[in-house]
N, C-alpha and C positions, 0 to 999 in steps of 0.2 A: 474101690473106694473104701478108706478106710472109718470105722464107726468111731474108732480112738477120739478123744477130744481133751488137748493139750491143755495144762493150765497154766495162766497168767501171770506173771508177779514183775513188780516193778521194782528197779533199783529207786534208790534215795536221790540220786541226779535226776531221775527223771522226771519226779515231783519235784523238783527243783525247776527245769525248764519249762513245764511245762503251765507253770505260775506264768510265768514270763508269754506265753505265745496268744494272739489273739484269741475270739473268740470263736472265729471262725475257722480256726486252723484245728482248734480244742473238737469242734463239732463232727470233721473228719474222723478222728480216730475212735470213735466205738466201732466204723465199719470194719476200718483195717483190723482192728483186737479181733472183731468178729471173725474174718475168715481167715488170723491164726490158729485158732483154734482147732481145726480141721487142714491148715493147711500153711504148718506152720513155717515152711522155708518156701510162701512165695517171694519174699524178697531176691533180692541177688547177692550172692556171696561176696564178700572180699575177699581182694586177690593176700594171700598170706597169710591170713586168719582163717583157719580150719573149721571154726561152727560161726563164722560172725555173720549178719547179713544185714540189708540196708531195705528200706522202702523207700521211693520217694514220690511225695507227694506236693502239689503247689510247688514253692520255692522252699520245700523245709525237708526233711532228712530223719527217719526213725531207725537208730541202730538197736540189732537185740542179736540175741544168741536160742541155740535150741540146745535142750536136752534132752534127746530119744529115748534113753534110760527110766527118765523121772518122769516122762512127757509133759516137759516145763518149759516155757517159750519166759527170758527171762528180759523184759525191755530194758535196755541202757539208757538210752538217753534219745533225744528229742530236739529238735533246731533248727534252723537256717542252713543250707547247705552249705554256704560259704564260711560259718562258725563250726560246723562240724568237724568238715575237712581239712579248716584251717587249722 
C-alpha cells in the first residue's frame, strides 16, 4: 500500500455543477475526495480516454483525470448520468 497521498483540485465546471446538485448528493462527495486520495483510480476508466475515469454514485456521475507525475487527481465535472453522457 502506498503512503503517497494525491492532491485535489477542481476545474471551474465543476463548481459550476456542483451549485446545481442537491443537498444530498453534495453530502456524498467528501467520502469519494476521501479515498482519491490514496486511491486515486478507483473509478473506471473510459474506454478511449487514456487517464479519464468515471465514479458513479446515486443517479449522478463524477468525471476526473489522474496525474501520477504531480500526484494530482484533477475533478472535471459532476452530474446526472444521463447529462453527462449525453
Amino acid at each position: 500500500m502506498s503512503c503517497l497521498e494525491y492532491q485535489l483540485v477542481f476545474a471551474e465546471n465543476f463548481y459550476k455543477q456542483l451549485d446545481k446538485l442537491d443537498h444530498s448528493v453534495r453530502q456524498r462527495l467528501p467520502q469519494i475526495f476521501e479515498k482519491f486520495k490514496q486511491h486515486p483510480k478507483l473509478g473506471k476508466q473510459f474506454h478511449g480516454k487514456w487517464n479519464y475515469y468515471r465514479v458513479r454514485f446515486l443517479n449522478y456521475c463524477l468525471i476526473y483525470t489522474v496525474d501520477d507525475n504531480k500526484l494530482v487527481v484533477l475533478i472535471l465535472d459532476v452530474g446526472k448520468r444521463d447529462a453527462i453522457y449525453g
